[in-house]
N, C-alpha and C positions, 0 to 999 in steps of 0.2 A: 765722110771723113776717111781719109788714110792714114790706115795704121801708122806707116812710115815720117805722118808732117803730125803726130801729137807723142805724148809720153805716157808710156805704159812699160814702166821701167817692173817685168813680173822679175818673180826669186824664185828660184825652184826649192830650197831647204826652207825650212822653220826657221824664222828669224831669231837669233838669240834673244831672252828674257820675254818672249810674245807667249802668255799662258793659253790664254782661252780664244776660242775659233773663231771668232768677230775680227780681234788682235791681229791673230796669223794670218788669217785668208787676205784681210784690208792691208796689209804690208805684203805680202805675196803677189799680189794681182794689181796693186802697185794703185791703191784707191787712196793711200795714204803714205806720206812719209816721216820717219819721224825727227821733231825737230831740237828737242831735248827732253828731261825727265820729266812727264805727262805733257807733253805738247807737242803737237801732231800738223804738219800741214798737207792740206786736200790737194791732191794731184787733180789732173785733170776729169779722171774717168771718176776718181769720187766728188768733184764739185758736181758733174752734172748728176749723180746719184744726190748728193744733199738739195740740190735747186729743185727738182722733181718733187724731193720732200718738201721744202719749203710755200712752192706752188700748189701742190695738193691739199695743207693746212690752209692756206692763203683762200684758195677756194671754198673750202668750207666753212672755216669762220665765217667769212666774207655771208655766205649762204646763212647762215644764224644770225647775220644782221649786226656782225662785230666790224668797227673802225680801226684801222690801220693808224700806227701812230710811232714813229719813231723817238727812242727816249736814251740819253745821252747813260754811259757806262760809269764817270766818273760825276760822283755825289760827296757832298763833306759828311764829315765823320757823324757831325752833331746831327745831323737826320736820321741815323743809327742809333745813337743815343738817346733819342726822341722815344723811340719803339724797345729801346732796351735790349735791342739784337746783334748790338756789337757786342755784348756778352753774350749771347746763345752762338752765334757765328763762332764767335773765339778767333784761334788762326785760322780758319775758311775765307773771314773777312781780310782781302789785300788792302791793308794800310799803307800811306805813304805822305808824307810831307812836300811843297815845293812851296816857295816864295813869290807873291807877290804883292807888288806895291811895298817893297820894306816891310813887309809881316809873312809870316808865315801861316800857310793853308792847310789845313790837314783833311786829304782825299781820301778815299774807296773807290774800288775797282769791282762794280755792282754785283754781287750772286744773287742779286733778283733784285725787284721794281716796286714793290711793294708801295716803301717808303716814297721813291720820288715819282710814283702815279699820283698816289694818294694827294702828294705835296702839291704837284701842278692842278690836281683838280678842286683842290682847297681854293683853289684862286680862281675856278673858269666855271664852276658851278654851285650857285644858289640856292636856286629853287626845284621843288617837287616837278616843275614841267620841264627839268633839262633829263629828268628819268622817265625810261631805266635809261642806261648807257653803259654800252658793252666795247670799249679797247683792247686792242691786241697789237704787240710789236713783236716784230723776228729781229735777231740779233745775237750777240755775244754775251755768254756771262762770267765770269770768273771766280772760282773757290781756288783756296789754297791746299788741297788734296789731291794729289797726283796718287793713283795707286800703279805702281809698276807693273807690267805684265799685263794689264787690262788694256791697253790702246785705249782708244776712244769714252771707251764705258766709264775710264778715272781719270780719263783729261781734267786738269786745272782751268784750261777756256772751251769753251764748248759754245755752239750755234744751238740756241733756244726761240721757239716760237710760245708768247703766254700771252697770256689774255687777263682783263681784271673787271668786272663787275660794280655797279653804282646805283644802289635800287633805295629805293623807301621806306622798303621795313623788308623782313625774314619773307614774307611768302612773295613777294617781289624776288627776292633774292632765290626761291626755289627753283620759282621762273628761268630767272638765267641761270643757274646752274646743269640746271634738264636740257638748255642750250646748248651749249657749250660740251656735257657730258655726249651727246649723241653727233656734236660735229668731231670730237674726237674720237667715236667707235666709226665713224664713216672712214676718217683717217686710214684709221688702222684696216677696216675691211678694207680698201681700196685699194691700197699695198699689200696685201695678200698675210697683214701681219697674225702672227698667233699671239694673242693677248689675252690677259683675265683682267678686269675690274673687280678690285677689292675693297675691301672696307679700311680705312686705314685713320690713325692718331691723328687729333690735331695738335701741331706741335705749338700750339700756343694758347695761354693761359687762360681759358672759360670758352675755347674753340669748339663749334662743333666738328665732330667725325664728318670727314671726308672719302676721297676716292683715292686710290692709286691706279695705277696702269700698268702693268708688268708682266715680261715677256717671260717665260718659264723655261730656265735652261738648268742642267746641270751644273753649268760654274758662274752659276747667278751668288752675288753678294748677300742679299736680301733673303730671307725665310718667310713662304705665305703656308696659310692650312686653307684648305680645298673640298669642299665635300663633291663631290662627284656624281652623285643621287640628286642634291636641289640645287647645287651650285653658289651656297655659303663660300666667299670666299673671303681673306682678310690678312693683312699681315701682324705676322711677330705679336707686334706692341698693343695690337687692338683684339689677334682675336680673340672668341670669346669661348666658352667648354661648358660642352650641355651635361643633360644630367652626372651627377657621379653613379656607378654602378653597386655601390659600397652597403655595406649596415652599419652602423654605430657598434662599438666590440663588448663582448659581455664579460664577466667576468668568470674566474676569477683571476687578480691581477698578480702580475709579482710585487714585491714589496720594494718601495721606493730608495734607493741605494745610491751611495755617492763612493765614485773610484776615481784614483789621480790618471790623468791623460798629461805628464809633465810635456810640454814643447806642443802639442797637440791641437792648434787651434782649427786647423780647415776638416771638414767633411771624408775628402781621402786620409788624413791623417788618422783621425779618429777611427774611421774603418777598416784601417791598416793593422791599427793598434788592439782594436778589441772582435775581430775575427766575423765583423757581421756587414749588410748592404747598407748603401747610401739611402734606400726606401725607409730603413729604420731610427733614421734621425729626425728632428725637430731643428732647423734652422731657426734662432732666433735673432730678427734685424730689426734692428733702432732705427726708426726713420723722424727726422723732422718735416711734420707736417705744418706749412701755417706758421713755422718755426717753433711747433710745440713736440715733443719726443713721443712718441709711438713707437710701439712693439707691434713686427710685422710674423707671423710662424706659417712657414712651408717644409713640404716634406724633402729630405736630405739630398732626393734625388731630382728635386726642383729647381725652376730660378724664379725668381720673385720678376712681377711686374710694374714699374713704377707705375704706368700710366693707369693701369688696374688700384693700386693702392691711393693713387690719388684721387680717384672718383671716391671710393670706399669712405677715405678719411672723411670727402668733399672739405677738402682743402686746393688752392691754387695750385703749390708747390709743394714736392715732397723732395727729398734729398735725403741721402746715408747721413747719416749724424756722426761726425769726428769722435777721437778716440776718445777725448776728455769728457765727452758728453756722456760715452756709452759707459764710462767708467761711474759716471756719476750717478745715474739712472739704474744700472745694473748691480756693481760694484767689482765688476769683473773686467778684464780687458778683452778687447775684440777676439772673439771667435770663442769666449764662454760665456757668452748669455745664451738665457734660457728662461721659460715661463712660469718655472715654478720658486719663489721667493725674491724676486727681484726688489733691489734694495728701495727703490721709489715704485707709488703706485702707476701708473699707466695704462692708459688705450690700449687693448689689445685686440688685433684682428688678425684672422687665422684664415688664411685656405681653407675651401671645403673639404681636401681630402688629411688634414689635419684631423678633424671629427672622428674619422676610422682608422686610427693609428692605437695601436695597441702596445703596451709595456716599449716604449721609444725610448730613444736615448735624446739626453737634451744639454747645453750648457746648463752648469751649477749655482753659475753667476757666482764664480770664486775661479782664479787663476788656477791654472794646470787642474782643472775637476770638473767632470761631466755626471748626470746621475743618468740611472738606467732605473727602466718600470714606469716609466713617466706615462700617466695618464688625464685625460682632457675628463674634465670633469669630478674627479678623488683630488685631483694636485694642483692643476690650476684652473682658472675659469677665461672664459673669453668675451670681449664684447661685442665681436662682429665677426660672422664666417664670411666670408664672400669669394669670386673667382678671384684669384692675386696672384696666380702662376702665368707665365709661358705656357701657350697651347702647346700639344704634342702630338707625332705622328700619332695615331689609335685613337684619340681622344674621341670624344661624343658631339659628334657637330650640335650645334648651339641650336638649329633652326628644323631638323630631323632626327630620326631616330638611326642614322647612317654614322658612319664614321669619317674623321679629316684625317690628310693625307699633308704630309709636310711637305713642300718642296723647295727649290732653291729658285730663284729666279733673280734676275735683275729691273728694275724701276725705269720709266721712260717717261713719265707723266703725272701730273701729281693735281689736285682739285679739293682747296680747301674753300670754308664759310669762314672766314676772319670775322665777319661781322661790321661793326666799329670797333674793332684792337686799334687796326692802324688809322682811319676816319677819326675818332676820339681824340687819339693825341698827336694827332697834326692838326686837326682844325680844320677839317673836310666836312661841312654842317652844311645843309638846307631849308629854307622856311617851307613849311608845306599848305594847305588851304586856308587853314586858320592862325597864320600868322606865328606859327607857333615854330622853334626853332628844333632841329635831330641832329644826331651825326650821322651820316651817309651811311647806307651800312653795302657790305664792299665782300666778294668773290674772288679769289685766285685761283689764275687756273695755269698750270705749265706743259710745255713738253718740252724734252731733248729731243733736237732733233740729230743728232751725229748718234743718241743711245737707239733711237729709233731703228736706224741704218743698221748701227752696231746689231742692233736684235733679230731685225732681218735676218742678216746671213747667222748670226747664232742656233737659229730655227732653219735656216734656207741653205743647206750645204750638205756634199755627200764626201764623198772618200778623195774626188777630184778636184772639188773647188765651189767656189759661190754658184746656185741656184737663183737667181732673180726673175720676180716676178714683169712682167711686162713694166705695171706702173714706177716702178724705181732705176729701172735696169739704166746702166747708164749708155747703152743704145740698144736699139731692137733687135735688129738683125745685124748678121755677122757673115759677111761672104767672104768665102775662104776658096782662091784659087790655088789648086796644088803644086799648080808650074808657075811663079810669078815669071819664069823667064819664055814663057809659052805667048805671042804673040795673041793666037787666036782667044786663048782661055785666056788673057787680061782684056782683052776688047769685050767678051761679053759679061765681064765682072765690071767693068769700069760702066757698060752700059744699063747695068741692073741698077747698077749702083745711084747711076743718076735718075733713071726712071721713079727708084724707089723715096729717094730724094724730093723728087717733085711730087711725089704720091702724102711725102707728110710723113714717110717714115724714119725713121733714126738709126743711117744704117753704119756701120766701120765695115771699111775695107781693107783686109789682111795682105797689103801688096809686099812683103818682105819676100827676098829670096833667099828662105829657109827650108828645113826641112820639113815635110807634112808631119814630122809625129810632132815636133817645136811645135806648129800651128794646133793641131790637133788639142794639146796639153795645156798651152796659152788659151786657146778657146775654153776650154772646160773650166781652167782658172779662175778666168774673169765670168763667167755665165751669164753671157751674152744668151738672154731665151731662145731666140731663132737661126740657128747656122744653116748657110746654105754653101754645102761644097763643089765648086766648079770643078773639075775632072775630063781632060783629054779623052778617055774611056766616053766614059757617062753622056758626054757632049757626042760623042759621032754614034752615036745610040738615041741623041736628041730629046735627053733627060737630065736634069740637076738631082745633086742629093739634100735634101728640106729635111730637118731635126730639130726637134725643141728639146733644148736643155734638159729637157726633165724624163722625156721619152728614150725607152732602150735601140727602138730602131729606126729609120729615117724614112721618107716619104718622097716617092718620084715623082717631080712635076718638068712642064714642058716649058722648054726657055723663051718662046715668042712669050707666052703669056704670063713670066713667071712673076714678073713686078706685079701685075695685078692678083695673082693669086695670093701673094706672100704677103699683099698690103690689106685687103680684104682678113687673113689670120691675126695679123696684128691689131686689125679693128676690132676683131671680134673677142680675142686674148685681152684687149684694153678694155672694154665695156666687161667683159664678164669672169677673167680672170680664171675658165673655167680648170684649163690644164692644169693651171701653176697648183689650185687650191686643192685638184685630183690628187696630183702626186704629194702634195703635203699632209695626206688625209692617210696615203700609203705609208708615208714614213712613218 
């Protein structure tokens, strides 16, 4: 291909409102353009990056023994409704109405498949012997979340490759998940990606804990904790905090005392006001669990976890409980409850490091009044300690005697056990040997494929531009003659070019007649792995200059032979990805 007959419209500034380096480099290097607030369309040199992707999942599924199946984007609303997820979606879910036959229809613009896998295989599978069976479709999804500044990573449509699961019972279903789990770490080894597998929430109601996928950057969205010693890793919402280091506190205590905090309801306020840390309070949170009111207490410098407090309660559902409830329960307004006197009796479960709090401050459960001296055990009693905080960077990994490490990252891939959620109530049932009737029980499994990409260069990029790995690059090599108006030096660029061509390699030819530092800076840009610079010099010296992206100095090879040498690097760069992975080990 010629530079000059495709579009590779680079920018040399930072694009206005483009925050993070995935964003900027993909609009820079011109892999994307953007088409309004979170929607983006793939130029050229990023289609053949995303099809790369696409092909490489393609192949590996395929290798796990998953079926290809294309599934339509637009589903009515009531099959939403069915699973209850047009309320968890909210506005993520694109609604919309259109008429036909004289009534009106009311559509969705899919943010996953769930619902209408599950619905078509309600009708296409029976029995025990059409399992296991493992689907997978590439395509478009749509949420209603555009985050500005992110490019790609907050697109509202995005290119997703997922797969879905159809087994017989739970260890059927372990089966394919161990599938599917190791055709996606081949993925990501294969593109050179830097990934963790974590432990992560099921977001749906009696779900088992699943997996995430996520690439670890700096201006990643998401917060996962890390041990680094056994390799515990988890996000946010799941993980979990090993021992406390703590003793229960001895006495003697101060005395239990009530002082006004007029206006004073939040944590800062209150610290503000009486001259001490956020560590010496006692949060006290009303949560309806099951729809029954619960007192939840973490310490001032904490955040509570719901998905922690919902196992705790073992209740389905927890939620804040509105002002009228906590008033009624407490007999205070929000932000002065507290555990000690609470006007109704209650449930109360307490953080472990609640236990080792000594003389704290607590709501009064009385407007404008907090008490100090508050002690577990003399003042109030609990019914359950358990983990119910957010993990923290220092904390005590759950699985060693090492510590987790907070970091930021952003999500690419997600891997739940649904179970029969969605099977159950659609009517996705099978007879199994003894006539006897189940519900299907059913695996999800996702990637983004554009977060994918996105992540790549978020990990694959220096001070001059994208870094790509052989298997994504959206070509291999890069011949860059520095005279385009040089006769001699275009004949033997045009002739490598074809050679390499027919060799199977994937090569652009930089035929502009610009300046070599242009070329040079566009090269870097886009990181194309392989540049080979043709040079008037170089050529009557009867040597090419050979550079891989990642390396500081270049390498001299001879021009009869140089297609075969340069196709032979790229085989060996494709099979074993050694350089790319060298220098990412450096960074």
């Amino acid at each position: 291909m010629l530079w000059s007959e495709t579009l590779i419209p680079t920018i040399k500034e930072t694009p206005e409102a483009a925050e993070i380096p995935s964003h900027v480099l993909m609009l820079r290097a011109g892999l994307i353009g953007r088409a309004s607030a979170g929607a983006y369309a793939y130029l050229p040199l990023g289609m053949r990056c995303r099809r790369k992707a696409v092909e490489l999942i393609r192949r590996q599924m395929e290798a796990a023994g998953a079926l290809e199946v294309a599934l339509p984007a637009l589903s009515p609303v009531a099959l939403w409704e069915k699973t209850g997820r047009d309320e968890s979606f909210g506005d993520e879910l694109i609604r919309f109405s259109v008429r036909r036959h004289a009534r009106k229809a009311r559509l969705a613009l899919a943010p996953a498949h769930e619902e209408i896998v599950a619905e078509i295989v309600s009708r296409l599978v029976s029995s025990y012997r059409q399992m296991p069976l493992l689907l997978y479709r590439v395509g478009r999804r749509f949420r209603n979340r555009p985050r500005p500044g992110s490019g790609v990573m907050g697109a509202g449509e995005f290119m997703a490759a997922d797969a879905y699961s159809f087994d017989v019972d739970g260890e059927a279903l372990e089966r394919s998940y161990r599938a599917v789990y190791e055709a996606y770490c081949r993925v990501f080894q294969r593109c050179g990606l830097s990934y963790l597998a974590v432990e992560a929430e099921s977001p749906l109601i009696g779900g088992k804990p699943g997996n995430e996928f996520v690439v670890p950057t700096p201006s990643g969205e998401d917060s996962i904790l890390h041990c680094v010693d056994c390799g515990y890793a988890a996000n946010r919402r799941r993980a979990e905090i090993g021992a406390r280091d703590s003793r229960p506190p001895e006495g003697p205590f101060e005395e239990l005392r009530r002082i006004d905090t007029p206006g004073c309801s939040t944590v800062e306020q209150v610290t503000g006001l009486l001259g001490c840390c956020s560590r010496d309070l006692i949060k006290t949170l009303i949560y309806l669990a099951g729809g029954q009111p619960i007192a939840v207490l973490v310490r001032g410098d904490h955040e509570a976890n719901e998905a922690k407090i919902r196992r705790a309660a073992g209740a389905e559902r927890v939620e804040l409980a509105e002002p009228g409830v906590i008033r009624e329960v407490t007999g205070a307004g929000v932000g002065f409850s507290g555990p000690v006197g609470m006007k109704e009796k209650i449930p109360v479960f307490a953080d472990r490091d609640v236990r080792y709090m000594a003389d704290a401050i607590a709501g009064a459960n009385q407007s404008d009044a907090h008490l100090t001296g508050v002690n577990y055990g003399r003042d109030f009693q609990v019914d359950k300690f358990d983990d119910l905080r957010n993990a923290l960077d220092g904390d005590a990994c759950p699985r060693c005697s090492s510590k987790l490490s907070l970091k930021k990252a952003f999500a690419i891939g997600r891997m739940e056990k649904p179970g029969t959620w969605y099977s159950g109530r659609l009517g996705a049932r099978f007879v199994d040997g003894r006539e006897r009737t189940h519900s299907i029980v059913m695996g999800s499994y996702r990637l983004n494929v554009d977060r994918m990409i996105a992540g790549l260069i978020e990990t694959g990029h220096d001070e001059a531009g994208i870094v790509w790995p052989v298997a994504l690059a959206p070509y291999e090599v890069l011949l860059m003659p520095i005279a385009a108006g040089d006769e001699e030096t275009m004949t033997v660029a045009r002739r490598l070019h074809d050679e390499l061509s027919a060799a199977g390699v994937e090569v652009l030819l930089d035929d502009r007649d610009v300046r070599a530092g242009v070329k040079f800076k566009d090269a870097d840009l886009i990181g194309i792995p392989l540049r080979v610079v043709i040079g008037s010099r170089r050529l009557k010296e009867g040597k090419l200059e050979a550079k891989w992206r990642w390396d500081a100095d270049p390498q001299l090879i001879d021009p009869g032979d140089a297609a075969e040498t340069l196709a032979l690097w790229i085989e060996d760069e494709r099979r074993s990805a050694t350089g790319y992975n060298e220098w990412k080990c450096r960074e």
